[in-house]
C-alpha positions, 0 to 999 in steps of 0.5 A, a space after each residue: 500500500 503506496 502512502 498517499 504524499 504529494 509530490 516536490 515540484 524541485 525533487 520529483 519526490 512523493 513526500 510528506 509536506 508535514 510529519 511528525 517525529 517521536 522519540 523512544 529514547 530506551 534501549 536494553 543496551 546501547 550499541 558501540 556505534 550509536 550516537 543518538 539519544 537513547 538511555 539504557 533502562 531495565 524498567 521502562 517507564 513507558 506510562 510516565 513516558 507516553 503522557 510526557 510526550 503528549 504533555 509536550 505536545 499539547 505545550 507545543 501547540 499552545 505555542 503553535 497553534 495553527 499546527 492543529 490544522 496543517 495536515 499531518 502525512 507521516 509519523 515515525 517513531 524512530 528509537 532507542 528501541 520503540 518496540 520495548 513500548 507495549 503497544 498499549 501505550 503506542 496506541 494512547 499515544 498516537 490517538 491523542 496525537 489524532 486528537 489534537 491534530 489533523 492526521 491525513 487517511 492515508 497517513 505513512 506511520 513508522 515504528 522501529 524494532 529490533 528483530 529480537 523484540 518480535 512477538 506475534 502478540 506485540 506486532 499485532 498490537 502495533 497494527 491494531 494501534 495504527 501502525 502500517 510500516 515496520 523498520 526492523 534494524 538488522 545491520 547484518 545477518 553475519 555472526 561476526 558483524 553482528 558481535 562487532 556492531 553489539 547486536 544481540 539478535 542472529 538471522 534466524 531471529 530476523 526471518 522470523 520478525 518478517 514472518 510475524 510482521 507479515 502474519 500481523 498485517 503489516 503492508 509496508 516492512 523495512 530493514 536497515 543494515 551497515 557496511 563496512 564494519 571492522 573485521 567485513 569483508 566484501 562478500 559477507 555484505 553481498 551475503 547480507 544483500 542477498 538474504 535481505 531481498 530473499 525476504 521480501 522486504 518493500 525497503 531496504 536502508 543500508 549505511 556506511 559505518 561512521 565512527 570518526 568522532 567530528 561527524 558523531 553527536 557524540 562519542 561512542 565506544 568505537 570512536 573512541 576504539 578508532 582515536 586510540 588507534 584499535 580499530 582497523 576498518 576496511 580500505 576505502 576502496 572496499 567500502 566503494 565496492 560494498 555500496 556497488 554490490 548493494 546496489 546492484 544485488 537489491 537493483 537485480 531484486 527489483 528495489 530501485 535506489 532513490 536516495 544514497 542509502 536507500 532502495 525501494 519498490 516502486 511507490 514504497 520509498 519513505 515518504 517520512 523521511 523524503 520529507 526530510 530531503 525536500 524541505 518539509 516541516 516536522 514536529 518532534 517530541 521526546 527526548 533527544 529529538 530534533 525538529 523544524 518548523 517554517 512558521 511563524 518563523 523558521 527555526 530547528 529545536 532539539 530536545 534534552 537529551 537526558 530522560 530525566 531532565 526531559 521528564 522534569 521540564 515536561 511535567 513542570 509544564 516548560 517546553 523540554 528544549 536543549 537549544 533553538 536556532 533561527 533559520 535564515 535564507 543561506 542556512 535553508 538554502 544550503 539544507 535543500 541543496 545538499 539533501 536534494 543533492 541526496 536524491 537519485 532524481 536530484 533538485 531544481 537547482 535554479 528554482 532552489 536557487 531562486 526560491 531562497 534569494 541565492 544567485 544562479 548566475 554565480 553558480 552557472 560554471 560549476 554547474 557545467 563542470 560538475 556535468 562536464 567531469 562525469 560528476 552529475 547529469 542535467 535534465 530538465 533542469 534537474 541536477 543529480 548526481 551520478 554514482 562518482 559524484 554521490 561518492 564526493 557528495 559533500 565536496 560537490 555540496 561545498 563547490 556549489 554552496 
């Protein structure tokens, strides 16, 4: 079941204009690579949790609110690990959220789960809440990859979470996976490639390992393992030919790369996380997270990301904000840019251009040398990049910034 989105004019991409982002900060244990806000607990506090995040809902719409009325297309709760959360509790919190706001029928609703968490019972609670796109982070079905990312779950584990995911009527099942982990080698990823389409999945996420600290939000036990000198990655030159043979076995299975690290089906690409790509907006609540909203003046928040600090300010009735910044023409600029840059149907780059006051003239020349090095193609208006330009997206971003 495609989700229904409307489509960026500068992208081509269907993706949601308005979404909503959720943040489940709890894991069992915190992996060696994880930079994100999560809090290693034993007892949840998933009641106390759940009328936090609504409490932060109902201060922000105080703040706003006209975003009681803007159309919500995309929920995603992203993790930590959500499916520690009894679907119980996802489900008061995602009926609060439709009461409170506008939440369009063909909505595109996300949860993240660890395939060692899957249970026919907790699965069919999660469908039952709403839930209708499943992302399982499996990052490798390979015994030694796994050990080396700290995952607990094995492969066996993961065919069955698709299995339950499956029985419980989930439309839509994504998995994420990693390359270029200490100790992989190139066929062991093709492997994982191979045993991931043999699963059927409507989309595949697959990243590059990154564990150089100034690129973390951060430290994490293998950033710190790389400064000391501990931690032998593979060559770059492999990593290279890791991406290559991701794509061109999921390419083989028919899901078509639409975005650097991510492949779909035809009409299953994540229209939640398009919205990031083309400039949307996007409310977030719980811990640790990060949103951005263009009304009444554009700005980024982000979130504490202690729970407990989190909790306090929540229940004081204060917004349980880390810092905000204003967001001006340059900065939204650069934004749309570099993330339509990330697309494999690439931007407008004129109308971005124009659309944020920025000189296209000024920029003509390097347009025409990016397309004349093999680095990016020009259709219709639309600059995209090729696979060597995808390769050096973040210098080919700079040039043109």
């Amino acid at each position: 079941m495609p989700f229904d989105a409307p489509v960026d004019p500068l992208t081509g991409m269907a993706a949601a204009r308005f979404g909503l982002y959720l943040h489940f900060p709890y894991c069992l244990a915190k992996c060696p690579y994880c930079d994100f806000a999560v809090a290693v607990a034993k007892q949840v506090p998933e009641e106390r949790y759940a009328s936090a995040v609504l409490s932060e809902l109902d201060a922000r719409l105080a703040v706003s609110p006209a975003l009681r009325s803007k159309p919500l297309e995309s929920i995603f709760l992203g993790g930590g690990t959500p499916s520690l959360w009894h679907p119980r509790y996802v489900a008061r919190v995602l009926e609060g959220i439709a009461a409170r706001m506008t939440v369009s029928s063909g909505v595109e609703l996300s949860l993240e789960g660890n395939p060692e968490r899957a249970d026919a019972e907790r699965f069919a609670g999660y469908r039952a809440a709403g839930v209708n796109r499943l992302s399982l982070g499996v990052q490798s079905f390979q015994p030694e990859t796994l050990k080396a990312l700290g995952r607990a779950h094995d492969a066996a584990q993961v065919e069955l979470a698709v299995e339950l995911a499956r029985r419980a009527g989930f439309p839509v099942v994504s998995m994420d996976f990693i390359y270029g982990v200490h100790g992989q080698s190139v066929a062991q990823v093709e492997e994982d490639a191979r045993r991931a389409v043999a699963l059927a999945p409507e989309h595949l996420s697959t990243y590059a390992l990154t564990v150089e600290r100034e690129v973390l939000a951060e430290d994490t036990p293998l950033s710190k393992r790389l400064k000391r000198g501990e931690l032998e990655l593979p060559s770059d030159d492999d990593v290279v030919e890791m991406a290559r043979v991701v794509r061109e076995v999921y390419g083989a299975a028919g899901l078509r790369r639409y975005e650097v690290s991510n492949h779909a089906r035809e009409g299953f690409s994540s229209r939640h996380n398009a919205l990031y790509w083309t400039g949307g907006e996007y409310l977030a609540l719980g811990v640790g997270a990060t949103g951005m909203l263009l009304t009444p003046e554009p700005s980024r928040y982000v979130n504490l990301r202690s729970p407990e600090k989190y909790l306090g300010e929540v229940e004081a009735g204060r917004l349980p904000e880390e810092g905000r910044e204003a967001l001006g023409t340059q900065e939204l600029f650069a934004e749309r840019l570099a993330m339509g840059l990330r697309l494999v149907s690439g931007v407008d780059w004129e109308a971005v251009c124009e659309r944020y006051g920025q000189s296209v003239e000024a920029r003509r020349a390097e347009v025409a040398r990016l397309v004349e090095h093999g680095f990016a193609t020009l259709t219709g208006g639309r600059l995209a990049l090729t696979e060597k330009g995808a390769d050096v997206h973040s210098a080919v971003c700079a040039r043109l910034l």
